[in-house]
mmJSON file of the N, C-alpha and C atoms, coordinates in Angstrom:
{"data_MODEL":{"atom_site":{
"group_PDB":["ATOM","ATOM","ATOM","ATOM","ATOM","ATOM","ATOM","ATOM","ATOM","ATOM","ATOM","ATOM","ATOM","ATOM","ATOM","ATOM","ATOM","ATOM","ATOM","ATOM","ATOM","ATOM","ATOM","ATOM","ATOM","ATOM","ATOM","ATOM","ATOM","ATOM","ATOM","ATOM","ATOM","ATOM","ATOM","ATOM","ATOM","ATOM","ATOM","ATOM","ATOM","ATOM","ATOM","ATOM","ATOM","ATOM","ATOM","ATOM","ATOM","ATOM","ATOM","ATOM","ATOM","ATOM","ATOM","ATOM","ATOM","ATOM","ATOM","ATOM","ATOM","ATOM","ATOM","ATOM","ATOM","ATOM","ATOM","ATOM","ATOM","ATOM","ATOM","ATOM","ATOM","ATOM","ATOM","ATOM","ATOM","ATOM","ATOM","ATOM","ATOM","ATOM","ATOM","ATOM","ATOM","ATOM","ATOM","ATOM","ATOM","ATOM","ATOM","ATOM","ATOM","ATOM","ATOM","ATOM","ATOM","ATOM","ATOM","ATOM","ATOM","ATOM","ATOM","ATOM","ATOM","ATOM","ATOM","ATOM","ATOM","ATOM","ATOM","ATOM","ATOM","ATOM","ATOM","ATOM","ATOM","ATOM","ATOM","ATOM","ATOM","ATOM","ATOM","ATOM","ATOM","ATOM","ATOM","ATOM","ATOM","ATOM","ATOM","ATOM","ATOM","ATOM","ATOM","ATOM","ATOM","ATOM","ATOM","ATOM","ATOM","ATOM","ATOM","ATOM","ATOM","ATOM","ATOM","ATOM","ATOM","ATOM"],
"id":[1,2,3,4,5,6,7,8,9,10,11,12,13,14,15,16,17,18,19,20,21,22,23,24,25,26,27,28,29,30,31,32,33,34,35,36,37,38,39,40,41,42,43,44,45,46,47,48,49,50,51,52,53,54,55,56,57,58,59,60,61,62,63,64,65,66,67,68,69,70,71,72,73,74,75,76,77,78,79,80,81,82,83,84,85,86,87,88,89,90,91,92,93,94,95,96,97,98,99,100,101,102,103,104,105,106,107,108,109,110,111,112,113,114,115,116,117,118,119,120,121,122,123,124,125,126,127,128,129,130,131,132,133,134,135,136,137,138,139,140,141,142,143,144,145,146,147,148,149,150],
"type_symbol":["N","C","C","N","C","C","N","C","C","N","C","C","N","C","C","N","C","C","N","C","C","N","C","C","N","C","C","N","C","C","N","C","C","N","C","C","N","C","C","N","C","C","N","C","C","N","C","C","N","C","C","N","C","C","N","C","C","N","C","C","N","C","C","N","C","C","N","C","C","N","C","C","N","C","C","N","C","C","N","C","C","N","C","C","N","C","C","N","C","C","N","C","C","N","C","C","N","C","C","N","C","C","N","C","C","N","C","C","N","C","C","N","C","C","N","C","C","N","C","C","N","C","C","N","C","C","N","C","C","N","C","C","N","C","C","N","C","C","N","C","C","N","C","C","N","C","C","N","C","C"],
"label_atom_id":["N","CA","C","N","CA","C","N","CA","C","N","CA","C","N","CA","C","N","CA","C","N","CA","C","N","CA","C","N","CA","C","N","CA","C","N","CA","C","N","CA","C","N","CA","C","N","CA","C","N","CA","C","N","CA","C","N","CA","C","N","CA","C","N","CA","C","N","CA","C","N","CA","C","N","CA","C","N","CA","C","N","CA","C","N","CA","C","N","CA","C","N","CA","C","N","CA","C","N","CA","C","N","CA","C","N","CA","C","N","CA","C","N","CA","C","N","CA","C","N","CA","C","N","CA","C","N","CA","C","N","CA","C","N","CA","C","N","CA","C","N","CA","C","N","CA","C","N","CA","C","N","CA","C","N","CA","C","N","CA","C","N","CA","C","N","CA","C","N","CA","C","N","CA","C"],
"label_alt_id":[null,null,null,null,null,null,null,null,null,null,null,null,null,null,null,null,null,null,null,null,null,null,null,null,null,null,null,null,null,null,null,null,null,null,null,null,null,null,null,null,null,null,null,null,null,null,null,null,null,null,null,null,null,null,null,null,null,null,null,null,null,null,null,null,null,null,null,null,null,null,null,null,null,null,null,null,null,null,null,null,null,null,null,null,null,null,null,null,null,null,null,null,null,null,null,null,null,null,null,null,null,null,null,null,null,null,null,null,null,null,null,null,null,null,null,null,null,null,null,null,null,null,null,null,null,null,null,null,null,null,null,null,null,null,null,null,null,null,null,null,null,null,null,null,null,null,null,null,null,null],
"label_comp_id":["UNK","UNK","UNK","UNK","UNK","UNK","UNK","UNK","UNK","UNK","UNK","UNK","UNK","UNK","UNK","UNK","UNK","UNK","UNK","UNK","UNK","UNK","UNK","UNK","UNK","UNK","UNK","UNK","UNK","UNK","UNK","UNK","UNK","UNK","UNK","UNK","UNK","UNK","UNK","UNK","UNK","UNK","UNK","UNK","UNK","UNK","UNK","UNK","UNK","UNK","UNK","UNK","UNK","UNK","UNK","UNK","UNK","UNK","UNK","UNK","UNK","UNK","UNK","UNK","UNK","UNK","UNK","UNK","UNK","UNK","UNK","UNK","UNK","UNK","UNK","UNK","UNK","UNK","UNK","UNK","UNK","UNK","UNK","UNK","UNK","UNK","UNK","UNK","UNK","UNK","UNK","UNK","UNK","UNK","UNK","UNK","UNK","UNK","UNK","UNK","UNK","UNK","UNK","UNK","UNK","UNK","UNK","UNK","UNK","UNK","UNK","UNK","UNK","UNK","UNK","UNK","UNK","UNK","UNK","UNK","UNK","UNK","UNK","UNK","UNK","UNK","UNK","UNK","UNK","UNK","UNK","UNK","UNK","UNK","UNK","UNK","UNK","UNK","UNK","UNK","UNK","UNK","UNK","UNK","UNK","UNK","UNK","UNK","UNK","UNK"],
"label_asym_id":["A","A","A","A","A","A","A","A","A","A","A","A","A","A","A","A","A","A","A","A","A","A","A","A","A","A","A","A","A","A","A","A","A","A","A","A","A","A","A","A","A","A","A","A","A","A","A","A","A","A","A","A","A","A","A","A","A","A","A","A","A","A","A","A","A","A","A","A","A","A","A","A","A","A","A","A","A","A","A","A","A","A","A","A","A","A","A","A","A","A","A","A","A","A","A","A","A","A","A","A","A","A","A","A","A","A","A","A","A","A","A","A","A","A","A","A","A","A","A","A","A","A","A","A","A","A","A","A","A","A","A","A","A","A","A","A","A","A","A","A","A","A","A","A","A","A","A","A","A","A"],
"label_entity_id":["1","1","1","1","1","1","1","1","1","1","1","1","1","1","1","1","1","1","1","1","1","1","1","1","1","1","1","1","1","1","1","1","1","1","1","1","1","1","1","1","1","1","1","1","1","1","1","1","1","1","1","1","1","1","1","1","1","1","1","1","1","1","1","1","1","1","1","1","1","1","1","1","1","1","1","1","1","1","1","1","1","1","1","1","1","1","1","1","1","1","1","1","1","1","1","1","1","1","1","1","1","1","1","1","1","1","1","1","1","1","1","1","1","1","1","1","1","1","1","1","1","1","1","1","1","1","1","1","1","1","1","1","1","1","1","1","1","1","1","1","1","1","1","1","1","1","1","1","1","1"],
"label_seq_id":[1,1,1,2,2,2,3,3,3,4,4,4,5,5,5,6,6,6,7,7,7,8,8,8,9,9,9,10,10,10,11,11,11,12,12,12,13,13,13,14,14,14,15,15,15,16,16,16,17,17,17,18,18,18,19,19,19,20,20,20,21,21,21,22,22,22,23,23,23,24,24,24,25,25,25,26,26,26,27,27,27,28,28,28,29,29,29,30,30,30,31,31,31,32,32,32,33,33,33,34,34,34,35,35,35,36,36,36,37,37,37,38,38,38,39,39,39,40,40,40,41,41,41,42,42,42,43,43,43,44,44,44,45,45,45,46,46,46,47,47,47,48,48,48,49,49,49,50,50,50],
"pdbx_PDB_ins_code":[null,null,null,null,null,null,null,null,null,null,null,null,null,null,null,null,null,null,null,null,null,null,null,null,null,null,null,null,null,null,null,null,null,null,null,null,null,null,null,null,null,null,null,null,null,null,null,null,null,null,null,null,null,null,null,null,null,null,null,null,null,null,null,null,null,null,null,null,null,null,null,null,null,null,null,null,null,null,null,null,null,null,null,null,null,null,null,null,null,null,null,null,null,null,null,null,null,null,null,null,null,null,null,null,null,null,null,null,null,null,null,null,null,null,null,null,null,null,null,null,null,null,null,null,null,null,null,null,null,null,null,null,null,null,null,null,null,null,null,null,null,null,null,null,null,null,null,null,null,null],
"Cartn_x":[7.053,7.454,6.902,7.008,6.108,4.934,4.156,3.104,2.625,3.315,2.789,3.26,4.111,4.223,3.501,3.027,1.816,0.587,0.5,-0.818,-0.849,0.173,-0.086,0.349,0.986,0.678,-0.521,-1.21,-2.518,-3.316,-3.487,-4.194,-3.894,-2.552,-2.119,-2.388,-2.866,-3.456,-4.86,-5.451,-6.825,-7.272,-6.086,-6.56,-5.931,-5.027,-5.021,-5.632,-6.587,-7.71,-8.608,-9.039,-10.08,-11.331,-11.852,-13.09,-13.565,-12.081,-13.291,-12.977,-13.683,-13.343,-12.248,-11.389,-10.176,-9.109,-9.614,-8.492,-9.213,-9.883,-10.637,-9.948,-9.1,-7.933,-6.842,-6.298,-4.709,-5.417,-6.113,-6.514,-5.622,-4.994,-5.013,-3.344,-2.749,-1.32,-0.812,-1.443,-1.323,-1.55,-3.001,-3.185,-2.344,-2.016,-0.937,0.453,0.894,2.517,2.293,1.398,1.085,1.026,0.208,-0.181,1.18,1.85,3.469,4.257,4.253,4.795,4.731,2.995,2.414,2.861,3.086,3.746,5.005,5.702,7.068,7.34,6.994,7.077,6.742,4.896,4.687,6.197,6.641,7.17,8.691,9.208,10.459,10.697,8.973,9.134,8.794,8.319,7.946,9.268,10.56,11.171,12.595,11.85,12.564,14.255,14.187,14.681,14.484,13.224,13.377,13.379],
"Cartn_y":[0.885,0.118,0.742,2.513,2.771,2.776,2.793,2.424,1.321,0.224,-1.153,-1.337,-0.523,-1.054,-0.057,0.868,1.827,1.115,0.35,-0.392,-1.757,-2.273,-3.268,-2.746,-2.004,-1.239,-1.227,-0.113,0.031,-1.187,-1.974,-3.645,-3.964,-4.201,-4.744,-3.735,-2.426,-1.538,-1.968,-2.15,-2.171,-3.958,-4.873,-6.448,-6.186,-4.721,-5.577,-4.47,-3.626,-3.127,-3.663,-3.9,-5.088,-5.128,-5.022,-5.028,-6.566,-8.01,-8.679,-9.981,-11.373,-11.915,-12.035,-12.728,-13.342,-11.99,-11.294,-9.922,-8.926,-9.122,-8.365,-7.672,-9.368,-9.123,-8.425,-8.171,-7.586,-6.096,-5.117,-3.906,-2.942,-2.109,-1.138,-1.092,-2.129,-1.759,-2.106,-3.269,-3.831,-3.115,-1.859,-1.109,0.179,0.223,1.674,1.2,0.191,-0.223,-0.011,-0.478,-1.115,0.509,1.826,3.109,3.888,3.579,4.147,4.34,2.874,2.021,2.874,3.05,3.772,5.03,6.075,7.203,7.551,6.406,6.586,6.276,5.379,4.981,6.306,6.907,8.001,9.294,9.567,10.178,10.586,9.233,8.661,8.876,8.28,8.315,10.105,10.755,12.054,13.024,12.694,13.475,12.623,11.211,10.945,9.979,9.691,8.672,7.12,6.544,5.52,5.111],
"Cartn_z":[-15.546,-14.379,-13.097,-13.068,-11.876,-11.705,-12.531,-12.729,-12.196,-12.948,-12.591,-10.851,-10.386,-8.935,-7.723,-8.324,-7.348,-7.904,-8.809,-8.891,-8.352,-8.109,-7.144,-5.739,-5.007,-3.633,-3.551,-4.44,-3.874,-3.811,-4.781,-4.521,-3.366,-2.916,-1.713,-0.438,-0.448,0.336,0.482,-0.659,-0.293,0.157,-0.348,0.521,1.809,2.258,3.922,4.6,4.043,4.82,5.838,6.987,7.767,7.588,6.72,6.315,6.258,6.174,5.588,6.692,7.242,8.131,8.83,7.632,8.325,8.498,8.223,8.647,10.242,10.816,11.047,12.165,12.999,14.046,13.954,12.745,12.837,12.793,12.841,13.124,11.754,11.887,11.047,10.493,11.31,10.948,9.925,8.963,7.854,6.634,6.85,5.987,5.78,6.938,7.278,7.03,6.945,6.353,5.173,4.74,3.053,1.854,3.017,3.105,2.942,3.933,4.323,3.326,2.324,1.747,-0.066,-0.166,-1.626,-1.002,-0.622,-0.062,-0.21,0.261,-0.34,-1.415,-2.231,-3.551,-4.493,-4.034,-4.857,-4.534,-3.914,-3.479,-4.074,-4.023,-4.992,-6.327,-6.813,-8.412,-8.602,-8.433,-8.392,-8.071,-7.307,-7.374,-8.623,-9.145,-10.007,-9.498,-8.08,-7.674,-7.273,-8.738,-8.428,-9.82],
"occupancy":[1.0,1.0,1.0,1.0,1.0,1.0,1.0,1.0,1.0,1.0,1.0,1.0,1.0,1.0,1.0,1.0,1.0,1.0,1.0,1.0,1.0,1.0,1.0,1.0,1.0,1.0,1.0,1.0,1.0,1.0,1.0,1.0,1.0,1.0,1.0,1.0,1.0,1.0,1.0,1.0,1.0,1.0,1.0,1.0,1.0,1.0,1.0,1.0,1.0,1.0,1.0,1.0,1.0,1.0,1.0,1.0,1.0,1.0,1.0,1.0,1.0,1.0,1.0,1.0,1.0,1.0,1.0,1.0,1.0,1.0,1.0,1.0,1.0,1.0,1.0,1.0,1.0,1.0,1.0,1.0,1.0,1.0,1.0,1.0,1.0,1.0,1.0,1.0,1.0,1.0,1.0,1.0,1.0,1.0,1.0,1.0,1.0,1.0,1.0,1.0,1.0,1.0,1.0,1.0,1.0,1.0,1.0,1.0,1.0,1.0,1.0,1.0,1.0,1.0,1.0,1.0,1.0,1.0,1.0,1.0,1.0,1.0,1.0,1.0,1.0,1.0,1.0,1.0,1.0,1.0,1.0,1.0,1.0,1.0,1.0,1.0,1.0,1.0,1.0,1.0,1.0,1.0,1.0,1.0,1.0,1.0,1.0,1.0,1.0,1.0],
"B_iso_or_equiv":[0.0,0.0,0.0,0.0,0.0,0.0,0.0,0.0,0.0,0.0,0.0,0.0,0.0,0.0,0.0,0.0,0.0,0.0,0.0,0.0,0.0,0.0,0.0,0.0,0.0,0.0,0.0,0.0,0.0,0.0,0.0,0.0,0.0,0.0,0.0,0.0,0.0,0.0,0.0,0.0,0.0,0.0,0.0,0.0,0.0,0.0,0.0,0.0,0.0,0.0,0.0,0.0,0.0,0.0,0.0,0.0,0.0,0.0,0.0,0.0,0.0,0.0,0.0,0.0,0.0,0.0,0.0,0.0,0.0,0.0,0.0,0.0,0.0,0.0,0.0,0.0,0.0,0.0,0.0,0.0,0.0,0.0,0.0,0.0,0.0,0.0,0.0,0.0,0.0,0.0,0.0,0.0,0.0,0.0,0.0,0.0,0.0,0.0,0.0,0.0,0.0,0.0,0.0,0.0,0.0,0.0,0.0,0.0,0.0,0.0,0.0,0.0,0.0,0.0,0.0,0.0,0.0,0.0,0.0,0.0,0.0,0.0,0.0,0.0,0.0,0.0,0.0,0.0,0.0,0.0,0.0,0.0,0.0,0.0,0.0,0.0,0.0,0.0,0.0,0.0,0.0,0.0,0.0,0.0,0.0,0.0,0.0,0.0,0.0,0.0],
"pdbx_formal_charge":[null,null,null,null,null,null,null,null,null,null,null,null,null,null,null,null,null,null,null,null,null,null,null,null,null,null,null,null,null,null,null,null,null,null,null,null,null,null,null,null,null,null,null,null,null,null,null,null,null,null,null,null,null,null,null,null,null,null,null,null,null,null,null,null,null,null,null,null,null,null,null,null,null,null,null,null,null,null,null,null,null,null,null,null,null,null,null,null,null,null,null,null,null,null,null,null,null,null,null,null,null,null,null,null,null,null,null,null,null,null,null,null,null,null,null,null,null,null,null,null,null,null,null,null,null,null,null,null,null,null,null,null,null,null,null,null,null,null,null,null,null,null,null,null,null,null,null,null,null,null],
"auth_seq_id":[1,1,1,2,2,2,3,3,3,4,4,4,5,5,5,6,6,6,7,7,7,8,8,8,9,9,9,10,10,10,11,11,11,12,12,12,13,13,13,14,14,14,15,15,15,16,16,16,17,17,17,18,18,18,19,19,19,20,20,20,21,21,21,22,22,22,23,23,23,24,24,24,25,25,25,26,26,26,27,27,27,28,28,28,29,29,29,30,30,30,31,31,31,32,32,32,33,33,33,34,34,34,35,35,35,36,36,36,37,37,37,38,38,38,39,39,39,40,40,40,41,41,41,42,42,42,43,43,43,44,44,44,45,45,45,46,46,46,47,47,47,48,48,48,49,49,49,50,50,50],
"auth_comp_id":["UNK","UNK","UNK","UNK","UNK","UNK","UNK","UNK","UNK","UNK","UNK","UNK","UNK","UNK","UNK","UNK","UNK","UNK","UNK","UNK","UNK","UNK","UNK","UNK","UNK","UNK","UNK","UNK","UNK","UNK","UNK","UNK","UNK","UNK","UNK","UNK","UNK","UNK","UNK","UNK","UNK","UNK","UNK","UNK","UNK","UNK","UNK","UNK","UNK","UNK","UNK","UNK","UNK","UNK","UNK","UNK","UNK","UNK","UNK","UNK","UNK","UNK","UNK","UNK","UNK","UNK","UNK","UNK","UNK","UNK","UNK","UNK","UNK","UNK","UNK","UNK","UNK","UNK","UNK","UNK","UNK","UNK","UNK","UNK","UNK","UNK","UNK","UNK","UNK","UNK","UNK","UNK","UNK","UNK","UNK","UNK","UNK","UNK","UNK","UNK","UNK","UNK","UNK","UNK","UNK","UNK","UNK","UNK","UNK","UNK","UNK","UNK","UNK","UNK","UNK","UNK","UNK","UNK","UNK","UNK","UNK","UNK","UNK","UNK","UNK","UNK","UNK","UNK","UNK","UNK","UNK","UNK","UNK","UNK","UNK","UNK","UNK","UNK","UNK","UNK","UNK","UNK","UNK","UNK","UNK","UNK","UNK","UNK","UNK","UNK"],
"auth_asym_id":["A","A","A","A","A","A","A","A","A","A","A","A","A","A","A","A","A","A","A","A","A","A","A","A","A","A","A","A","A","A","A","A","A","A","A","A","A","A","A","A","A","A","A","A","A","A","A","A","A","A","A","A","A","A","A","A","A","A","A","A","A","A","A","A","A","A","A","A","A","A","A","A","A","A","A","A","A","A","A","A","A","A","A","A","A","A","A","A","A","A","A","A","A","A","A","A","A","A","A","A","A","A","A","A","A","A","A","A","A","A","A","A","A","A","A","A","A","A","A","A","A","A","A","A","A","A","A","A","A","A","A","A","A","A","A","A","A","A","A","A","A","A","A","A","A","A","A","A","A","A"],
"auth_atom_id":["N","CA","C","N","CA","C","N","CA","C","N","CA","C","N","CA","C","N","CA","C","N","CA","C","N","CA","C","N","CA","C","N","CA","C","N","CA","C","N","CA","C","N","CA","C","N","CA","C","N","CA","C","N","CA","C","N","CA","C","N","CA","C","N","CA","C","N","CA","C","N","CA","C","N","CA","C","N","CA","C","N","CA","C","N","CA","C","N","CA","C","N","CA","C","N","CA","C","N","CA","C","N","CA","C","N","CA","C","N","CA","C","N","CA","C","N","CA","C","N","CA","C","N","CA","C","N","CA","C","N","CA","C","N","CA","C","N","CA","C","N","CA","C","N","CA","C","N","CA","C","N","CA","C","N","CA","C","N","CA","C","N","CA","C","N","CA","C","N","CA","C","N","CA","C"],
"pdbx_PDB_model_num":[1,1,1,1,1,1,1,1,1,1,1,1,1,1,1,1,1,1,1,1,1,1,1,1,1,1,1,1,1,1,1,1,1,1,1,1,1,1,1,1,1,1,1,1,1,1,1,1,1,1,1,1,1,1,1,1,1,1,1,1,1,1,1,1,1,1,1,1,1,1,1,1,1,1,1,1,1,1,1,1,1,1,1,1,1,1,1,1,1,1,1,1,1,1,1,1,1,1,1,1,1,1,1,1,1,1,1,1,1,1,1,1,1,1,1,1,1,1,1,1,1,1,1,1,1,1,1,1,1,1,1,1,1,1,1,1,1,1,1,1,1,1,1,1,1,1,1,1,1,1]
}}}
């Protein structure tokens, strides 16, 4: 189960990166929530509270 949900974080890290048109406007905060987000998750499952 953790597995499968740090592997879709990171998917969802790397589609709201701005690399591609229609993202190009929202700048970096989308990738850095999304960033925040795989951090705490790794973080959780590693000390075994999730």
């Amino acid at each position: 189960m953790y597995t499968i949900l740090i592997v879709i974080l990171v998917l969802l890290l790397i589609g709201a990166l701005p690399t591609w048109g229609y993202s190009r406007g929202w700048g970096y905060a989308p990738g850095g929530l999304v960033g925040v987000l795989l951090i705490v998750v790794i973080v959780l499952a590693l000390t075994g509270r999730v």
